[in-house]
C-alpha positions in Angstrom: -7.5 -1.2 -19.2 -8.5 -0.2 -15.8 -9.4 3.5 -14.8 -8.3 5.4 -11.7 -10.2 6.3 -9.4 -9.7 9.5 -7.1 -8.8 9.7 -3.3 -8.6 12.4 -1.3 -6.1 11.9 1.4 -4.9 14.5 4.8 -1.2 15.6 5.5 -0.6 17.6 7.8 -4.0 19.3 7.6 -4.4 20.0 4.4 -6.4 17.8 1.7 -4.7 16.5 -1.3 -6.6 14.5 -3.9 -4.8 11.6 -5.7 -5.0 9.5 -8.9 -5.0 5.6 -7.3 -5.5 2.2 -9.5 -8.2 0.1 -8.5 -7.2 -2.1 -5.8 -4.5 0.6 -4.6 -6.7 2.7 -2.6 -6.0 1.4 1.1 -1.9 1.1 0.5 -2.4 4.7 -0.7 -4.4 5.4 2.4 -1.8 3.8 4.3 1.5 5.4 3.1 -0.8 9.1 3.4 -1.0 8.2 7.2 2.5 7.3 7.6 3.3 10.2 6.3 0.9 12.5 7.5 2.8 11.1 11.0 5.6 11.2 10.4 5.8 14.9 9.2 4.1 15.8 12.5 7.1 14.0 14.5 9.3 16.4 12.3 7.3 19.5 12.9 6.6 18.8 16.6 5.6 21.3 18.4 6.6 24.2 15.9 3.4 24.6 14.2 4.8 27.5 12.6 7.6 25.5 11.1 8.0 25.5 6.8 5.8 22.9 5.6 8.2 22.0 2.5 11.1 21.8 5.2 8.8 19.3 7.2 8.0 17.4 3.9 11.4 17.7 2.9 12.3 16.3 6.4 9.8 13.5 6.6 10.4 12.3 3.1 14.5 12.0 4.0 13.7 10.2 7.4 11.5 7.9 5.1 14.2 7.6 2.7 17.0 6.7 5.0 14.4 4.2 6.6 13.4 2.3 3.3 17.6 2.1 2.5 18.1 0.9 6.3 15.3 -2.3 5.4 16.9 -2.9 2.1 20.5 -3.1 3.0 19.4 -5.6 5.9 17.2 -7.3 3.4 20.1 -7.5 1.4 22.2 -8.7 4.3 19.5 -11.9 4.7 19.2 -12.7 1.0 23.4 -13.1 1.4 23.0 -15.6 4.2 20.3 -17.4 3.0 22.1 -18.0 0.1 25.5 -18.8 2.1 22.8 -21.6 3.6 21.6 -22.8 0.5 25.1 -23.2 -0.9 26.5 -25.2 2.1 23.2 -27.2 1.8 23.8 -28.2 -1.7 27.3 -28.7 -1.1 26.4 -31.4 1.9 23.9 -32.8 -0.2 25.6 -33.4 -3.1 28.5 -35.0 -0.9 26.0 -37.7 0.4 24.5 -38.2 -2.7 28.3 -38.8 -4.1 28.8 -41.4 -1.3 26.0 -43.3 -2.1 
């Protein structure tokens, strides 16, 4: 069994420290700075803005982001296998004729 090791990661200025497998560190790294950005884009220019609003924010934009990639992954997966289908289905007519 593998321990964690211990990251400390920046949002928004302020330093949060994080519990990471080995081997997980930079996608950790990764997904603080994505976030650390986009809860600036949220906040803008209002540095005085509610930082649990922000976070709230940022985290829904995220959200609806992640749903947007699955539903078109979903979308490719249905073609693809549309294509596989009609492949088989020409395939098996040659074989058939042979």
């Amino acid at each position: 069994m593998s321990a964690n090791e211990t990251v400390s990661v920046h949002i928004l200025d302020r330093e949060y420290t994080v519990g990471v497998e080995p081997g997980e560190r930079n996608g950790l790294m990764a997904a603080a700075k994505l976030l650390d950005g986009k809860m600036r884009e949220v906040r803008g220019d209002n540095r005085m803005a509610a930082v649990d609003r922000v976070a709230v924010l940022a985290a829904l934009n995220l959200a609806h982001e992640l749903q947007q990639l699955r539903d078109a992954n979903s979308s490719r997966e249905r073609e693809l296998a549309r294509a596989i289908d009609g492949l088989q289905h020409k395939l098996d007519s040659v074989l058939d004729g042979l």
